[in-house]
N, C-alpha and C positions, 0 to 999 in steps of 0.2 A: 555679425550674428552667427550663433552655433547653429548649426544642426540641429533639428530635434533629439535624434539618435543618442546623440552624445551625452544628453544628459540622464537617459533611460538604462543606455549601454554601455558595458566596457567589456573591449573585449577578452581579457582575463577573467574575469568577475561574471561573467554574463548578463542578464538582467538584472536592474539594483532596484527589484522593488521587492518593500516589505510582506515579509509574511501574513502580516495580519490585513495588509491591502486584498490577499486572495482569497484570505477567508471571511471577506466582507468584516475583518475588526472582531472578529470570534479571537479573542486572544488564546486560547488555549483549553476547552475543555472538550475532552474525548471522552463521552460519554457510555462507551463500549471498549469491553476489553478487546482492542485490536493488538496484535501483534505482527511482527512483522512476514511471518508466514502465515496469518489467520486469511483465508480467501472470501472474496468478496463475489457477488453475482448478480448483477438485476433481476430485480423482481418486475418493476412496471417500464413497460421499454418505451411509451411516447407520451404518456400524460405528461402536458406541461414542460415536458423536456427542454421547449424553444425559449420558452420563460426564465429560464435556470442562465446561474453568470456559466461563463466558456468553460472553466473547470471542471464544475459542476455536469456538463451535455458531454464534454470528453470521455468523464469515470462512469458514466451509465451507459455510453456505448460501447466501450471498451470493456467494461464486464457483463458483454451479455452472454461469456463464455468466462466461467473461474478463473480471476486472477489473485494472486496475493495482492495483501498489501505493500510489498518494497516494487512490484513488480508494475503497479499502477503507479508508483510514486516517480521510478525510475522514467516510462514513459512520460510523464507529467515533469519530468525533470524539475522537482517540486522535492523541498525536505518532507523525508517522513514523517515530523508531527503535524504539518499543515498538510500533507495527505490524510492524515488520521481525521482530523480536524475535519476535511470536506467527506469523507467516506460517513463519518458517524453522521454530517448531517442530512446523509442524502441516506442513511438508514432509519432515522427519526422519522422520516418524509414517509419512506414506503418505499422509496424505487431499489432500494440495494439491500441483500438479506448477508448474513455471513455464518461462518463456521468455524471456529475457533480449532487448530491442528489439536489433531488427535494426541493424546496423550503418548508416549512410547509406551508400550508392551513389554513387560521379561517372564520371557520364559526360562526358569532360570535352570533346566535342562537343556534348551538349546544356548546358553550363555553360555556351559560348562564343555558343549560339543566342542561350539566354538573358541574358546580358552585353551582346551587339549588340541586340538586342531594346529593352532599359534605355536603350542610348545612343540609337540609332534616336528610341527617344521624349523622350530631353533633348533631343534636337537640333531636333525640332520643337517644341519650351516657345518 
């Protein structure tokens, strides 16, 4: 007889269970544009939290201070569409709000500072 271990674990591979096992069989729809730098935060810190699968109670208390999403996924050592996956559903709910990164800014006076700045200093190489 095996192990139990052995058939859950290896140790190159790590855990071999399927993605759609932790997102309860949600095969894949992310119903918010999450990206991977969009930040996540709780909204409701204990309603029903204890109710919720393990994943699920980890990414609400682990944002109840701004995290990204690679950064909750990293933690969760979890791929990031099955983080995406559990993030939106626990936005659906109510407990997790988010913020999609700010667009970049140009100021295209300070673009041009900084450009002459670059050449300024090739030119003294």
């Amino acid at each position: 007889m095996t192990p139990a271990r052995e058939s859950w674990f290896e140790d190159d591979a790590g855990p071999l269970i399927r993605p759609y096992a932790v997102t309860g069989g949600h095969g894949g729809t992310v119903r918010h544009d999450l990206d991977m730098i969009t930040l996540v935060v709780t909204v409701e810190h204990y309603r029903g939290v204890a109710r919720m699968e393990p994943e699920h109670t980890n990414i609400v208390r682990m944002c109840t201070q701004a995290q990204s999403v690679a950064e909750v996924a990293a933690q969760l050592q979890l791929p990031l569409y099955v983080t995406k996956i559990l993030i939106s559903e626990l936005i659906d709910r109510g407990y997790l709000t988010y913020r999609p990164p700010a667009p970049p800014q140009s100021d295209i006076s300070r673009d041009r500072d900084l450009l002459q700045a670059v050449l300024n200093g090739i030119r003294k190489l």
